[in-house]
N, C-alpha and C positions, 0 to 999 in steps of 0.2 A: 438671882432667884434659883435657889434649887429643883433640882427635880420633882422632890419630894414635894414641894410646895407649890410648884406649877401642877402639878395630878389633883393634888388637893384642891387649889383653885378652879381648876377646870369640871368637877365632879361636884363641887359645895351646892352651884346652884340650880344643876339641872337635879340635883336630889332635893334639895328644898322644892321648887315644882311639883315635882313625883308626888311628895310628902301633903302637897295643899290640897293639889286635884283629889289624890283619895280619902284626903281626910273631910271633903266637902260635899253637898249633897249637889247646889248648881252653882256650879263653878263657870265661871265665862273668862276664860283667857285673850285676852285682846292683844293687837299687833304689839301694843305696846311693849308691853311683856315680852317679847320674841324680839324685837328689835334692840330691848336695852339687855338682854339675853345676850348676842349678837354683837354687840358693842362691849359689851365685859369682857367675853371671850378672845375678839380680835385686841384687844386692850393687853391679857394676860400672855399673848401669844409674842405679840409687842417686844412685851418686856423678856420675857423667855429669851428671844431673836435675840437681842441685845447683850442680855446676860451672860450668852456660849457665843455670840459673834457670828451670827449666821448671815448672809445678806437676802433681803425681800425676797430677789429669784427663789434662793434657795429654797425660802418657807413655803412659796409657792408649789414648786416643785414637789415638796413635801405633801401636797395636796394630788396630784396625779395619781392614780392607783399604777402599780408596778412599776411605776417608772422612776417615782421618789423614794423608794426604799431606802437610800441611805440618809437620805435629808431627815426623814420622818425619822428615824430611828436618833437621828442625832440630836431633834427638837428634841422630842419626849426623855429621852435615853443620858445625855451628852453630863457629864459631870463641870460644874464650871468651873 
């Protein structure tokens, strides 16, 4: 998976969201939604991991603020 396509994936559905709450008058967002949210995203991240060969710590790691700097940069960043 590309870069280019893993940004794309990761931004398609929380802008659709964006796009439904404002465009609704009562809008009621359920766990549901956040959950399968949630599971897209660890899903696309997944495949990312895989695609540039990172190992689990690693992605995690990428998750610490200051400390993952380089992991992080290398999910988002990393050309395959």
């Amino acid at each position: 998976m590309s870069r280019y396509l893993f940004w794309i994936l990761m931004v398609l559905p929380w802008m659709a969201l964006t796009i439904y709450i404002t465009s609704r008058e009562g809008v009621e967002i359920t766990t549901f939604i956040f959950l399968s949210l949630l599971v897209y995203i660890v899903t696309i991240v997944e495949f990312r991991r895989r695609t540039i060969g990172m190992t689990g710590s690693d992605v995690l790691k990428s998750l610490v603020p200051f400390v993952g700097l380089k992991q992080r940069h290398k999910l988002y960043f990393a050309k395959p």
